[in-house]
N, C-alpha and C positions, 0 to 999 in steps of 0.2 A: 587627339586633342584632349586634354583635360580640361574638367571643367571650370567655366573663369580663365581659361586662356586665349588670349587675344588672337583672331584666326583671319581679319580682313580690316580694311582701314577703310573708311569713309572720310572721302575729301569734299570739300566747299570753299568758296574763295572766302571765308572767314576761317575756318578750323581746318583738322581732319582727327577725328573721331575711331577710336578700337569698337571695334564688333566681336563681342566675347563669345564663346562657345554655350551656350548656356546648360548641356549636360557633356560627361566623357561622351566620345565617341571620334569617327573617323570618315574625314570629310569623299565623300563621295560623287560628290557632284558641285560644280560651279557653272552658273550663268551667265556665258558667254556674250549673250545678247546684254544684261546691264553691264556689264563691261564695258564694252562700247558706247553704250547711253545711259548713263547713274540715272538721269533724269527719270526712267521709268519708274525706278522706286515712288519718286513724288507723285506719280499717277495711280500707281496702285502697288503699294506694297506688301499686300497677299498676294498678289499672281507675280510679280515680278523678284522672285527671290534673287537671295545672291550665291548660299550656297546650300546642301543637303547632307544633314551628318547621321551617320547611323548608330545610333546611341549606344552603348555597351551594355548600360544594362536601359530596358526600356522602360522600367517602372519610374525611371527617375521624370520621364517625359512628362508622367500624370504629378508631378509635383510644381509644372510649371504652373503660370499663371494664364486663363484661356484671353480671348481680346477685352470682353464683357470684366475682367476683372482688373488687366492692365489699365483699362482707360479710367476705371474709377480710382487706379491709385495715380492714377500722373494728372488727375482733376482736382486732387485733394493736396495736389503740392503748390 
């Protein structure tokens, strides 16, 4: 996957939503269990992934945003 391409779809009976890659790399693993029940996500979405990519290069990892900084910027929108 590259990064910024679209690799899973998130449905609701309002939308359905792209879940982007957010660095290169190559999906490794999916979560069979929220498959079955998206709902987990809403209960805990650290433990209940969807999927596992293994980054190409892993420096790109530490450029992401950690939760402490996501949640300050989706508070300021």
């Amino acid at each position: 996957m590259k990064a910024g391409e679209a690799l899973a779809v998130v449905e609701s009976v309002k939308a359905a939503s792209d879940v982007y890659a957010p660095v290169a790399g190559e999906v490794v693993a999916a979560n069979a269990e929220v498959s079955k029940s998206p709902e987990m996500v809403n209960s805990d979405a650290y433990q209940n992934w969807l999927f596992k990519l293994k980054p190409v290069n892993a420096a790109d990892v530490g450029k992401l945003l950690d939760s402490a900084a996501y949640t300050r910027s989706i508070e300021d929108q």
